[in-house]
PDB file of N, CA, C, O and CB in Angstrom:
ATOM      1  N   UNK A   1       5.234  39.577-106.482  1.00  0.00           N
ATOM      2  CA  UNK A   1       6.259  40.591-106.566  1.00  0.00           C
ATOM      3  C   UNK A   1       6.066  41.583-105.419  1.00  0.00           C
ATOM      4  O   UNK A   1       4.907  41.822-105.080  1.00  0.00           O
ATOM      5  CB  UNK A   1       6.219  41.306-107.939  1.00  0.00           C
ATOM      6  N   UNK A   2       7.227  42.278-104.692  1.00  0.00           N
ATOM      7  CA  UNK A   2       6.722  42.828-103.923  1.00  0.00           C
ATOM      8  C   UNK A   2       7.793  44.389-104.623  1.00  0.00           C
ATOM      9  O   UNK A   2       8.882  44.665-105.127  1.00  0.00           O
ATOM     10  CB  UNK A   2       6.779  42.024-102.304  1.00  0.00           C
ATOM     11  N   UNK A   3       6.580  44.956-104.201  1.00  0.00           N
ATOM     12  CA  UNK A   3       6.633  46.734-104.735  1.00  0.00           C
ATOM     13  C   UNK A   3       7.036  47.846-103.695  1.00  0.00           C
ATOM     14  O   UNK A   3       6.256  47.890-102.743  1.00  0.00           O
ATOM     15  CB  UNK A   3       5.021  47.300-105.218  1.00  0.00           C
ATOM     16  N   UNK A   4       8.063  48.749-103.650  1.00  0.00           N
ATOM     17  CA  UNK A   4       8.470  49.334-103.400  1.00  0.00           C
ATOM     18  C   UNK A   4       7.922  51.138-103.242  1.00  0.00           C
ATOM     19  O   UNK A   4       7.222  51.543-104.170  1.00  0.00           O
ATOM     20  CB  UNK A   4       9.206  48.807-103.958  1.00  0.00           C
ATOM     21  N   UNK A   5       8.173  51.911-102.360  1.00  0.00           N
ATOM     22  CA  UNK A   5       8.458  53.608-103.035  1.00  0.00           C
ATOM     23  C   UNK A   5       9.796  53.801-102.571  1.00  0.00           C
ATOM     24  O   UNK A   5      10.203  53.938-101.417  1.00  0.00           O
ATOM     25  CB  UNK A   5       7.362  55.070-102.377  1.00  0.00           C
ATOM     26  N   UNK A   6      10.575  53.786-103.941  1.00  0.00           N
ATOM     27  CA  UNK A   6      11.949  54.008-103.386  1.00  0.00           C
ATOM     28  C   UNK A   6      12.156  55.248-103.639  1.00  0.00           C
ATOM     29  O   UNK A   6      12.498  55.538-104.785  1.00  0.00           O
ATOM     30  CB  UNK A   6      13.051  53.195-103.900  1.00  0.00           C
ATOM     31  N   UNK A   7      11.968  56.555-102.397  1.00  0.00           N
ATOM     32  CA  UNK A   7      11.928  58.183-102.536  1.00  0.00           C
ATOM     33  C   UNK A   7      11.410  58.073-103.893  1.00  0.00           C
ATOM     34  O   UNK A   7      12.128  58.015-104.891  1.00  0.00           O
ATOM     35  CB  UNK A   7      13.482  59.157-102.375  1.00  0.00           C
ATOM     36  N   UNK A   8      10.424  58.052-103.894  1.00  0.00           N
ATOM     37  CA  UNK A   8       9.058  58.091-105.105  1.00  0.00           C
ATOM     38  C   UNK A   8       8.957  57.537-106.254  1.00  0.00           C
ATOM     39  O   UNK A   8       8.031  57.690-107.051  1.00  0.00           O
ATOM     40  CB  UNK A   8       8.753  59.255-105.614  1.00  0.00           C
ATOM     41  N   UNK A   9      10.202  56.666-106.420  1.00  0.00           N
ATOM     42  CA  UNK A   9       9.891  55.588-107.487  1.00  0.00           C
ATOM     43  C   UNK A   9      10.060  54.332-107.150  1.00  0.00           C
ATOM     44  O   UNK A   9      10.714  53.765-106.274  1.00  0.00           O
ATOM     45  CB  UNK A   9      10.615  55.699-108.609  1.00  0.00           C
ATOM     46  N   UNK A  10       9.186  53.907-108.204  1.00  0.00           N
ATOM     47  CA  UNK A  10       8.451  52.417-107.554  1.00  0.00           C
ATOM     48  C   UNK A  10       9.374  51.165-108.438  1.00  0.00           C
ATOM     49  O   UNK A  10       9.464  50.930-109.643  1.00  0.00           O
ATOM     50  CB  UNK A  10       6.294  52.276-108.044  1.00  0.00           C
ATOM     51  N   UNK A  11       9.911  50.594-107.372  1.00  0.00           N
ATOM     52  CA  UNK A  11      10.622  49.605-107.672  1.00  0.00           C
ATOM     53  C   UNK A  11       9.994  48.035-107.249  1.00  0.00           C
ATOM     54  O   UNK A  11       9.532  47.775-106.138  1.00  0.00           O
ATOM     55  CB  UNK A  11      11.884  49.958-107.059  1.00  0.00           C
ATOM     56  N   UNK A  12      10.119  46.759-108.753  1.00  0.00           N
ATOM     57  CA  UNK A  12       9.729  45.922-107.818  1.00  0.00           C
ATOM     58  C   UNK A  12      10.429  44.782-107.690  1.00  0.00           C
ATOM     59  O   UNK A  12      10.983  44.602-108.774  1.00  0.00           O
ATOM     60  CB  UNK A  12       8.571  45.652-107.958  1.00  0.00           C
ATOM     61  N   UNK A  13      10.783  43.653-106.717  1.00  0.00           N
ATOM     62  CA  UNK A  13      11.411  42.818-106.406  1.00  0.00           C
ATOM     63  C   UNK A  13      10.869  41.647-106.801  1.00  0.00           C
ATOM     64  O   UNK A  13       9.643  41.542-106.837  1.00  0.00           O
ATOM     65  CB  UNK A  13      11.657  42.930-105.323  1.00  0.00           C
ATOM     66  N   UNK A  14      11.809  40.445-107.207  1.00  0.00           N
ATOM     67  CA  UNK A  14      10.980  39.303-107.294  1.00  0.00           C
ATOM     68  C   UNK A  14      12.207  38.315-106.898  1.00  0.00           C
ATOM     69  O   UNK A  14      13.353  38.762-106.856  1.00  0.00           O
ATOM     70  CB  UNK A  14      10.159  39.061-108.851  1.00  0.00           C
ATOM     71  N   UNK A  15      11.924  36.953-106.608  1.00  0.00           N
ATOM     72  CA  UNK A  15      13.064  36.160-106.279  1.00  0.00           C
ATOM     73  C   UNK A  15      12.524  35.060-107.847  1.00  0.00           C
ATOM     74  O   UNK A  15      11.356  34.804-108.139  1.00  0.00           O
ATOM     75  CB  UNK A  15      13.068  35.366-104.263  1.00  0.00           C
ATOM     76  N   UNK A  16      13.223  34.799-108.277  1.00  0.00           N
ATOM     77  CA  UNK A  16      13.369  33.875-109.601  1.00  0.00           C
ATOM     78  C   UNK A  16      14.402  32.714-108.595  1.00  0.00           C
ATOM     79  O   UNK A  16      15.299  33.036-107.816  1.00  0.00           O
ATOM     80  CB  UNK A  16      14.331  34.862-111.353  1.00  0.00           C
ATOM     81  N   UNK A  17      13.891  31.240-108.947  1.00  0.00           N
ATOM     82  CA  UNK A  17      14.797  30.397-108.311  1.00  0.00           C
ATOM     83  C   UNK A  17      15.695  31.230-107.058  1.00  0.00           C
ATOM     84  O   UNK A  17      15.236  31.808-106.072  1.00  0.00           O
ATOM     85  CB  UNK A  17      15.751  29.796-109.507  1.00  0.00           C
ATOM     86  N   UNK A  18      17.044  31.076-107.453  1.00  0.00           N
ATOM     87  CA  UNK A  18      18.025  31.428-106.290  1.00  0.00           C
ATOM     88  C   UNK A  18      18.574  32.794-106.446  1.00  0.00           C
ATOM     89  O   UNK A  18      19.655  33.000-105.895  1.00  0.00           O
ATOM     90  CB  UNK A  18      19.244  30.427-106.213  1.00  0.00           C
ATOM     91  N   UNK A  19      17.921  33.937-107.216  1.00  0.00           N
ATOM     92  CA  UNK A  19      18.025  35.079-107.508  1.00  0.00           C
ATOM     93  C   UNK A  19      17.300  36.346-107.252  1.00  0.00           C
ATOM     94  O   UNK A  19      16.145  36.049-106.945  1.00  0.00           O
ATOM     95  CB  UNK A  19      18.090  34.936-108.371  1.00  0.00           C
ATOM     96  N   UNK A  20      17.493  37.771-107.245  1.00  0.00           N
ATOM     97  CA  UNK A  20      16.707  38.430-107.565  1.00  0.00           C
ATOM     98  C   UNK A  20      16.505  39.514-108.329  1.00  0.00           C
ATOM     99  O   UNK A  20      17.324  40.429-108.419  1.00  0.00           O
ATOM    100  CB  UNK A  20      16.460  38.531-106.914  1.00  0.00           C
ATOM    101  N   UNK A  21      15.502  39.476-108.870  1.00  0.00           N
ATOM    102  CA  UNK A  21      15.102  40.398-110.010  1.00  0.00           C
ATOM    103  C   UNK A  21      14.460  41.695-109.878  1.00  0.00           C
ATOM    104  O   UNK A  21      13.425  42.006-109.288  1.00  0.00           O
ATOM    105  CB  UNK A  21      14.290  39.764-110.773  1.00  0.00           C
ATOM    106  N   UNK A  22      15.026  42.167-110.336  1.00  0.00           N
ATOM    107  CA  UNK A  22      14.196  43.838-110.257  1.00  0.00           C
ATOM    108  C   UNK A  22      13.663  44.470-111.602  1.00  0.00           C
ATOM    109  O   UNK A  22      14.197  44.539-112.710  1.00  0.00           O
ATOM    110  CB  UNK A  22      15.354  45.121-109.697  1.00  0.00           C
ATOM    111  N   UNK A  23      12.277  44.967-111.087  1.00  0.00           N
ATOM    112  CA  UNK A  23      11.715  46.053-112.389  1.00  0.00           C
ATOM    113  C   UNK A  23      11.353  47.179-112.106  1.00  0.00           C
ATOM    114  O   UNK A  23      10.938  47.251-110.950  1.00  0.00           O
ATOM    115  CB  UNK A  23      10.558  45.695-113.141  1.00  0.00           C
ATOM    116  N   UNK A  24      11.331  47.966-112.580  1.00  0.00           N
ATOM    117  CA  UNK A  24      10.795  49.798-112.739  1.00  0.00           C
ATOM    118  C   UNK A  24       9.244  49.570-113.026  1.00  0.00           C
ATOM    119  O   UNK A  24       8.868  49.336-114.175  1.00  0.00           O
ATOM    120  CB  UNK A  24      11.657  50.907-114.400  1.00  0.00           C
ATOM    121  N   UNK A  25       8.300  49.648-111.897  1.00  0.00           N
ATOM    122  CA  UNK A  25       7.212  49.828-111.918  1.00  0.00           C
ATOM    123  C   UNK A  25       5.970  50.822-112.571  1.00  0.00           C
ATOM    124  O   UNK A  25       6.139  52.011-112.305  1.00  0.00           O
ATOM    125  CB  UNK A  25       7.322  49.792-111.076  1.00  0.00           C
ATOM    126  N   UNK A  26       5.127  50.606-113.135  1.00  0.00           N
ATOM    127  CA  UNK A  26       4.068  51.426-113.537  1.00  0.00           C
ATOM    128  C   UNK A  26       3.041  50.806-112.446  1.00  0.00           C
ATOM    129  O   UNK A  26       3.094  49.581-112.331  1.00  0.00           O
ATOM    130  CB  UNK A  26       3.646  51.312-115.229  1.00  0.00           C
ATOM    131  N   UNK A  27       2.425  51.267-111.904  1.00  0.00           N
ATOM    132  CA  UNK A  27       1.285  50.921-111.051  1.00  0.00           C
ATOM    133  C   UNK A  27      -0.333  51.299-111.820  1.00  0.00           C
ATOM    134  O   UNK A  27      -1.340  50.623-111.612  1.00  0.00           O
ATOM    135  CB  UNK A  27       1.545  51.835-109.574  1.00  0.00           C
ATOM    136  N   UNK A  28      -0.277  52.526-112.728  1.00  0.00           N
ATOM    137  CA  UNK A  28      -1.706  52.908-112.846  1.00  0.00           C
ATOM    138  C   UNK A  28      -1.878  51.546-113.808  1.00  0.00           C
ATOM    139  O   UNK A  28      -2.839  50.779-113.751  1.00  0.00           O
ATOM    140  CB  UNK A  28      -2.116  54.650-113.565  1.00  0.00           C
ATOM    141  N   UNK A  29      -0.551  51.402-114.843  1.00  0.00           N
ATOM    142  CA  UNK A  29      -0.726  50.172-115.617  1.00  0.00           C
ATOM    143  C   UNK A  29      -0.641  49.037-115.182  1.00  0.00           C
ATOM    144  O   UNK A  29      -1.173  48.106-115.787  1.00  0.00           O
ATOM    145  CB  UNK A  29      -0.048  50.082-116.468  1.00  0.00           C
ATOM    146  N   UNK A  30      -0.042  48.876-114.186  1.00  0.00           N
ATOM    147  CA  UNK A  30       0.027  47.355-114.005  1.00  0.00           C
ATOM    148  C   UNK A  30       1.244  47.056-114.656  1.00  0.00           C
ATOM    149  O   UNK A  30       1.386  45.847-114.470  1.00  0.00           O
ATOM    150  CB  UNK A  30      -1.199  46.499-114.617  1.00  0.00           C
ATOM    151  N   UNK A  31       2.341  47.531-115.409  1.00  0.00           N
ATOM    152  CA  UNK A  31       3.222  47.313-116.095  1.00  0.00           C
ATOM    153  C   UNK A  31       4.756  47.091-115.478  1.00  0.00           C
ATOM    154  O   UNK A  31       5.215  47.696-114.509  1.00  0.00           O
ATOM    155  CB  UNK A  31       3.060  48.239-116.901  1.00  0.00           C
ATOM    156  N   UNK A  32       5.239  46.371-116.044  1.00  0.00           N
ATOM    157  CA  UNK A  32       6.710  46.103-115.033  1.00  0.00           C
ATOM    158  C   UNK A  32       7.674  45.809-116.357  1.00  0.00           C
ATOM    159  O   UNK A  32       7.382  44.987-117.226  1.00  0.00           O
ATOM    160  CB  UNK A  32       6.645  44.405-113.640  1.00  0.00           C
ATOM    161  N   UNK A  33       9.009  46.719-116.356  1.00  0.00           N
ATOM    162  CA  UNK A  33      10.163  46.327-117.161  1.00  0.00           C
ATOM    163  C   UNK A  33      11.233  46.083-115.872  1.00  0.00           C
ATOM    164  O   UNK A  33      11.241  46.515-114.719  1.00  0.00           O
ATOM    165  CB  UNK A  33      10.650  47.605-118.397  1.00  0.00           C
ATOM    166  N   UNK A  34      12.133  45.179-116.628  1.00  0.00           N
ATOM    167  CA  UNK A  34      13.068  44.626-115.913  1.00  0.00           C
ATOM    168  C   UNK A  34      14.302  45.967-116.077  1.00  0.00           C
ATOM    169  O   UNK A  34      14.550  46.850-116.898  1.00  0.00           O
ATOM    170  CB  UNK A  34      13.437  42.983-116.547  1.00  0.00           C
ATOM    171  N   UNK A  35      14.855  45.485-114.762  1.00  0.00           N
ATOM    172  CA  UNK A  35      16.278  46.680-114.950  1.00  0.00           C
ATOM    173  C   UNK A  35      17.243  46.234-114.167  1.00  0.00           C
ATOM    174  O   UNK A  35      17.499  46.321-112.967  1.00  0.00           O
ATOM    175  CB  UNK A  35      16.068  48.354-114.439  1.00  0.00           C
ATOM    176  N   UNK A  36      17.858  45.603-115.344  1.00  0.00           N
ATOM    177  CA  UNK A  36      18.849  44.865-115.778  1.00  0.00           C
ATOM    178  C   UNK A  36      20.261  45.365-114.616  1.00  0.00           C
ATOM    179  O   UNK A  36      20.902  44.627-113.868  1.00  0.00           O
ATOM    180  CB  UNK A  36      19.023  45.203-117.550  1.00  0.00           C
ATOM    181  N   UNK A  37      20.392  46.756-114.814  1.00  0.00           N
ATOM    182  CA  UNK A  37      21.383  47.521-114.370  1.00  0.00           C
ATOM    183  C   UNK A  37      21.471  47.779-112.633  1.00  0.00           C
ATOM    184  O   UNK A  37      22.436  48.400-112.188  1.00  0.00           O
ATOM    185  CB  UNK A  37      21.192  48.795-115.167  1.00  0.00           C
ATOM    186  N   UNK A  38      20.685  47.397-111.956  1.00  0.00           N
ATOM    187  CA  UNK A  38      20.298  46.951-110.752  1.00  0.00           C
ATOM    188  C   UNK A  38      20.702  45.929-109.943  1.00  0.00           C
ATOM    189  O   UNK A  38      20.420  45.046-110.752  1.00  0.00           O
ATOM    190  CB  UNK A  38      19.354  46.783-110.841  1.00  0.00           C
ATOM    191  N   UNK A  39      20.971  45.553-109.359  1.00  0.00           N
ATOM    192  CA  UNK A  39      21.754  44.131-108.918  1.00  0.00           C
ATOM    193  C   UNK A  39      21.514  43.839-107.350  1.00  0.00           C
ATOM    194  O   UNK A  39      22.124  44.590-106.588  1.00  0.00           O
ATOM    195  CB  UNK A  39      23.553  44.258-109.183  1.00  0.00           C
ATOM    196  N   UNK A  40      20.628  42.753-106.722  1.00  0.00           N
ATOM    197  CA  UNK A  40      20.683  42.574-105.583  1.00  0.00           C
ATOM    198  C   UNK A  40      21.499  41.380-105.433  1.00  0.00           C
ATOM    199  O   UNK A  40      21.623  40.545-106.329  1.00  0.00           O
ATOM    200  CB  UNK A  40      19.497  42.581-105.065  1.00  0.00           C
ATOM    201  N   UNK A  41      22.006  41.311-104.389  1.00  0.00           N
ATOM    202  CA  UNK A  41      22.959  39.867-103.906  1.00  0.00           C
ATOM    203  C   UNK A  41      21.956  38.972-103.690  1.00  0.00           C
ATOM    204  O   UNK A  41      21.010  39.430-103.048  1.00  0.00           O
ATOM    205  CB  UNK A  41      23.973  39.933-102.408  1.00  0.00           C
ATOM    206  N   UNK A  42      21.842  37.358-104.173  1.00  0.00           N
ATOM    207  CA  UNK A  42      21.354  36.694-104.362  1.00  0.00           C
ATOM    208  C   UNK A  42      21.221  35.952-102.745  1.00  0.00           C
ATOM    209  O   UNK A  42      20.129  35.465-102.453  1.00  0.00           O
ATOM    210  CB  UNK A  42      21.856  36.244-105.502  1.00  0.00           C
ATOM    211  N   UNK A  43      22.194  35.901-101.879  1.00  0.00           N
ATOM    212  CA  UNK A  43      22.522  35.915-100.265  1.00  0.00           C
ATOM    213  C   UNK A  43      21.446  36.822 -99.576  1.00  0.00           C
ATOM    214  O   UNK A  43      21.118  36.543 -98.423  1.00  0.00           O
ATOM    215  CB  UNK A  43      24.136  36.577 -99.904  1.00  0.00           C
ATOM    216  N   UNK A  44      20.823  37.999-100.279  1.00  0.00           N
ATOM    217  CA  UNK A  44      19.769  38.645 -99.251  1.00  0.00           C
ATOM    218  C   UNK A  44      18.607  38.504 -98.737  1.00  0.00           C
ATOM    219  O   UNK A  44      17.657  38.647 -99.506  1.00  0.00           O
ATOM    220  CB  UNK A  44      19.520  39.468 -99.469  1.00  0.00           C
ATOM    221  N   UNK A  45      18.409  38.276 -97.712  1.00  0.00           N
ATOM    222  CA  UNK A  45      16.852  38.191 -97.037  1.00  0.00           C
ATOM    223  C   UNK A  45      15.828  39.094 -97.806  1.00  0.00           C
ATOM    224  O   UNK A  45      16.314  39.950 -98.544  1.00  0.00           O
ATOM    225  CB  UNK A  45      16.838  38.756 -95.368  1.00  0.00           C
ATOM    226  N   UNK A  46      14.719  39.015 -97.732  1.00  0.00           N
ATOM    227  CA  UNK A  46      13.369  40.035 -97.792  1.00  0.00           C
ATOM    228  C   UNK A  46      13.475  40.828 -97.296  1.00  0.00           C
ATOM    229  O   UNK A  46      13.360  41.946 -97.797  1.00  0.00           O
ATOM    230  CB  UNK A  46      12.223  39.800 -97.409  1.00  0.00           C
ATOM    231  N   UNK A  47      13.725  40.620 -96.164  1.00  0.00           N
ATOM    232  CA  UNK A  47      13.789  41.983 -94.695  1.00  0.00           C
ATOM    233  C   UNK A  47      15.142  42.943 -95.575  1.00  0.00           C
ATOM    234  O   UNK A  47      15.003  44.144 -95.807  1.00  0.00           O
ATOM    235  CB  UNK A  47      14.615  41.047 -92.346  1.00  0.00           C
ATOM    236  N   UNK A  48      16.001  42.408 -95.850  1.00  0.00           N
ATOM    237  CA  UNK A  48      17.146  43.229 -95.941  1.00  0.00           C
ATOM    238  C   UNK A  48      16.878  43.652 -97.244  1.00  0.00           C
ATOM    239  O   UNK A  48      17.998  43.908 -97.687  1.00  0.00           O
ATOM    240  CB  UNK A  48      18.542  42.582 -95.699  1.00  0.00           C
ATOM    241  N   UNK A  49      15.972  43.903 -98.218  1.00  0.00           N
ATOM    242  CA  UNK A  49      15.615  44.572 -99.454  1.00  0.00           C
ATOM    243  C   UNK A  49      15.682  46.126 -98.830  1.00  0.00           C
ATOM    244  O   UNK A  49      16.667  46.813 -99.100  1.00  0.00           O
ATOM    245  CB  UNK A  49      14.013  44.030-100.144  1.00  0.00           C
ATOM    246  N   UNK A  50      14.910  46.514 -98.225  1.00  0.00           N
ATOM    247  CA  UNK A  50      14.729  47.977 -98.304  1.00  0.00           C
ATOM    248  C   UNK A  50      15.766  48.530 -98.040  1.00  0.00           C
ATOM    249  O   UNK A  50      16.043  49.527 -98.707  1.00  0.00           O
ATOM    250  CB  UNK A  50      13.816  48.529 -97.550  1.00  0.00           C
ATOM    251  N   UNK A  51      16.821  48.026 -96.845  1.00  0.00           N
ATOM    252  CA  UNK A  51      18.045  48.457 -96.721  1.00  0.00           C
ATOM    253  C   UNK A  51      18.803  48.884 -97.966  1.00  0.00           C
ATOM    254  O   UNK A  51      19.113  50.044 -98.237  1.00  0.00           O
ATOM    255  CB  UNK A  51      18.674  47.530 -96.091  1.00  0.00           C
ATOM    256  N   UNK A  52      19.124  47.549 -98.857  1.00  0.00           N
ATOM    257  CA  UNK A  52      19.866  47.694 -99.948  1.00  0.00           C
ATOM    258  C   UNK A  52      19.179  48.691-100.351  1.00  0.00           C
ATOM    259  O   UNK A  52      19.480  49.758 -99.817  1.00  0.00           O
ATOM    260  CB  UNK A  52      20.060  46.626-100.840  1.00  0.00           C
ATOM    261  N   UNK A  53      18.175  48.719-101.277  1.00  0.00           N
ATOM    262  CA  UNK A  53      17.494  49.525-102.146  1.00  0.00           C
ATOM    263  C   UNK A  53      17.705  51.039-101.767  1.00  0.00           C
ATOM    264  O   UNK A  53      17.676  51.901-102.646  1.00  0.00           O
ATOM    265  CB  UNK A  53      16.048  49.121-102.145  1.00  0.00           C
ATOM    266  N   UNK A  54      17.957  51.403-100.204  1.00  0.00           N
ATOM    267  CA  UNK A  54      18.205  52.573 -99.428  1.00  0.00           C
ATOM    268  C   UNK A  54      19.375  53.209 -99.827  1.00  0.00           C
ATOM    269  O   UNK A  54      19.661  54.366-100.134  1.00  0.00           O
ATOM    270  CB  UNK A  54      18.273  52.307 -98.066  1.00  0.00           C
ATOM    271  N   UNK A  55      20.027  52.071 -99.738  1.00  0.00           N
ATOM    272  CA  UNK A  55      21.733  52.426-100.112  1.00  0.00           C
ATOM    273  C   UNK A  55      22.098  52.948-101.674  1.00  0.00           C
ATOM    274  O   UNK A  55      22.724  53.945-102.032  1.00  0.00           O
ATOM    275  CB  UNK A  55      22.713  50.873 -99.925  1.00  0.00           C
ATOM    276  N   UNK A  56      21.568  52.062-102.324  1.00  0.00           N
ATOM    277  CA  UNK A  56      21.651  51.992-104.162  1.00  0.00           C
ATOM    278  C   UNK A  56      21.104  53.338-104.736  1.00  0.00           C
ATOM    279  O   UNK A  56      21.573  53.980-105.676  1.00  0.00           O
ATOM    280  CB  UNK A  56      20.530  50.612-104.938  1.00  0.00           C
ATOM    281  N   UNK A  57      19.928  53.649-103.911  1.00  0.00           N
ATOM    282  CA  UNK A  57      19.041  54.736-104.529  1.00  0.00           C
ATOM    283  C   UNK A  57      19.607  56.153-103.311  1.00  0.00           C
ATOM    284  O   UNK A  57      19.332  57.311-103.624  1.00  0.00           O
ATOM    285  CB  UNK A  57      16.950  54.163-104.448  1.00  0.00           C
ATOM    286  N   UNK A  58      20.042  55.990-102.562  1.00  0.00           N
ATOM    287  CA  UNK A  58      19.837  57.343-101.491  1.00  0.00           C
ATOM    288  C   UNK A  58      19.886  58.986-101.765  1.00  0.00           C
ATOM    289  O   UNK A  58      19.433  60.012-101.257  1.00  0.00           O
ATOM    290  CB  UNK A  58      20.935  57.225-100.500  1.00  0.00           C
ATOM    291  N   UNK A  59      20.914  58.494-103.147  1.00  0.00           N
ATOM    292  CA  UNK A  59      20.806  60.542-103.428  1.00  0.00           C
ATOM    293  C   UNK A  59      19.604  60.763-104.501  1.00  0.00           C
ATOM    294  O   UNK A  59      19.573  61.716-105.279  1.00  0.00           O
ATOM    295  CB  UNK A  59      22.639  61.456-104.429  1.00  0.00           C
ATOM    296  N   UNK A  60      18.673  59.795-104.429  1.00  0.00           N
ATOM    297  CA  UNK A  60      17.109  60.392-104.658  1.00  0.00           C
ATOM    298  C   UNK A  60      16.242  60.829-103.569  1.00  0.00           C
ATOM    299  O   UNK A  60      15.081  61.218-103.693  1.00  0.00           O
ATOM    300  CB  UNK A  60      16.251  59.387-105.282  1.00  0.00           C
ATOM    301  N   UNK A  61      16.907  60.729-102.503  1.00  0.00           N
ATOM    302  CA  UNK A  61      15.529  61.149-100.983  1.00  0.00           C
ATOM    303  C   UNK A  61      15.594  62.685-101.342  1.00  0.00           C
ATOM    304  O   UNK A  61      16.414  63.348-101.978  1.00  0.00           O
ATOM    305  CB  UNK A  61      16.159  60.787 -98.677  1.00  0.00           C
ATOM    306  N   UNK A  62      14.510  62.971-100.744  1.00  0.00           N
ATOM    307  CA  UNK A  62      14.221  64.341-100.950  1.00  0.00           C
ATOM    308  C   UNK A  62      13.590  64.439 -99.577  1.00  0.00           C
ATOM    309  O   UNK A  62      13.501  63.600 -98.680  1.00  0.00           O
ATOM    310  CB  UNK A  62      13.290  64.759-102.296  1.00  0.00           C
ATOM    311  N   UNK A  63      13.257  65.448 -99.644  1.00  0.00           N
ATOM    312  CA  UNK A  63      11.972  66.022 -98.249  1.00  0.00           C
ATOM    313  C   UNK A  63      10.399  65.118 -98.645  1.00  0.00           C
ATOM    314  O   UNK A  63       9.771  64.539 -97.759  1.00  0.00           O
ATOM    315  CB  UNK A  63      11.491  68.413 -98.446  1.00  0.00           C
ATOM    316  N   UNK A  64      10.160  65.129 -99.418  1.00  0.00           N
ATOM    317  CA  UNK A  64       8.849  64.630 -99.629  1.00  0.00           C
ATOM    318  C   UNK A  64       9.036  63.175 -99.882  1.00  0.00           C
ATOM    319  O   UNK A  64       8.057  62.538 -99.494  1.00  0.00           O
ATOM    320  CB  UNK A  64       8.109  65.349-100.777  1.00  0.00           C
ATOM    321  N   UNK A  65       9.845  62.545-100.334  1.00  0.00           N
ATOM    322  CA  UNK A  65      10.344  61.496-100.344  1.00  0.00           C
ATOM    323  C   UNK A  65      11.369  60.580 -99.351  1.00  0.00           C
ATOM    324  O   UNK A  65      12.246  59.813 -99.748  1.00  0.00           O
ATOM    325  CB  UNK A  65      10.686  61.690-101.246  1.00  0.00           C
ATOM    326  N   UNK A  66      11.142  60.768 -98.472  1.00  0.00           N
ATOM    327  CA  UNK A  66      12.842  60.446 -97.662  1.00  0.00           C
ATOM    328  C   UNK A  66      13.580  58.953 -97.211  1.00  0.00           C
ATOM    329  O   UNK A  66      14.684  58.699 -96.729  1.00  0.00           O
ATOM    330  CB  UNK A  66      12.790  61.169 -96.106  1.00  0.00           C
ATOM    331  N   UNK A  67      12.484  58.151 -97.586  1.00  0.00           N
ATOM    332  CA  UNK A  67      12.709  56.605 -97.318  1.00  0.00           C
ATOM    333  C   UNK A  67      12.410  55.476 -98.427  1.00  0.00           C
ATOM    334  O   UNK A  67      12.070  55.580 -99.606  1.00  0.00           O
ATOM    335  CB  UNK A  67      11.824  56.238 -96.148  1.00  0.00           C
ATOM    336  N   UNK A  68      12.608  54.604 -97.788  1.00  0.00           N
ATOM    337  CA  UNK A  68      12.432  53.223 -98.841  1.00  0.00           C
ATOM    338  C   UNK A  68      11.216  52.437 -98.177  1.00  0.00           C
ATOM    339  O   UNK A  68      11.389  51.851 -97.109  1.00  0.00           O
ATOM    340  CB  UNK A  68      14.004  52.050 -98.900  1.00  0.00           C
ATOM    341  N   UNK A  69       9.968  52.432 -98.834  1.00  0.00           N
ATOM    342  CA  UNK A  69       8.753  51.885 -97.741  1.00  0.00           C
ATOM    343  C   UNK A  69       8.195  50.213 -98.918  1.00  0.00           C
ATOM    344  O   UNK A  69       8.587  50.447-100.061  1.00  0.00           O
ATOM    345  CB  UNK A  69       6.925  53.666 -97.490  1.00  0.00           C
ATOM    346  N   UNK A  70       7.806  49.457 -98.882  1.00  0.00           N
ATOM    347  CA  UNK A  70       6.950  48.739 -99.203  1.00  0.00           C
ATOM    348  C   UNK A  70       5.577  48.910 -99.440  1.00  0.00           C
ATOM    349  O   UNK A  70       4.888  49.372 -98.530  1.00  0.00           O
ATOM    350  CB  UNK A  70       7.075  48.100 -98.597  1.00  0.00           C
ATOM    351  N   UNK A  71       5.054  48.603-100.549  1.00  0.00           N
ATOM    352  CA  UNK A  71       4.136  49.354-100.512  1.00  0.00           C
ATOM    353  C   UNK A  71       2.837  48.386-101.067  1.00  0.00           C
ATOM    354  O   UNK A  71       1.681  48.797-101.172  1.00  0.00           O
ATOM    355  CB  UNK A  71       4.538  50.628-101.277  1.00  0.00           C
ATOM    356  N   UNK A  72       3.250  47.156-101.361  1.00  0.00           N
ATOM    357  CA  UNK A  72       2.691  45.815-101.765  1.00  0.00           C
ATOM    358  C   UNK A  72       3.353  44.430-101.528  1.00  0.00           C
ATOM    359  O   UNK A  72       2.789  43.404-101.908  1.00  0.00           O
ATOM    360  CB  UNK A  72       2.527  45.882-103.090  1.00  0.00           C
TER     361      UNK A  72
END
């Protein structure tokens, strides 16, 4: 799975067969729920995750937060 800081929350990606899946991360736990309500185009590269995720999430950047980084 690859893990996200999307402006400070941690999102994580997974490709299932010809899809992809997203969960709302816990890191101290190790814990991952799915979120359902999220939707990446099944057509997207890896590379082009953070973009999307940039777009979907953007009126969470803050000053201390201001980007979409990878973080695993």
């Amino acid at each position: 799975m690859m893990i996200y800081d999307v402006f400070g929350r941690y999102i994580g990606v997974k490709r299932d067969d010809e899809r992809w899946l997203v969960f709302r991360v816990d890191l101290t736990e190790r814990k991952f729920s799915r979120l359902y309500e999220v939707i990446i185009p099944d057509e997207l590269t890896e590379s082009e995750i953070p973009g999307w995720l940039d777009d979907i999430f953007h009126e969470a950047a803050t000053g201390k937060h201001p980007d979409v980084k990878r973080i695993e």
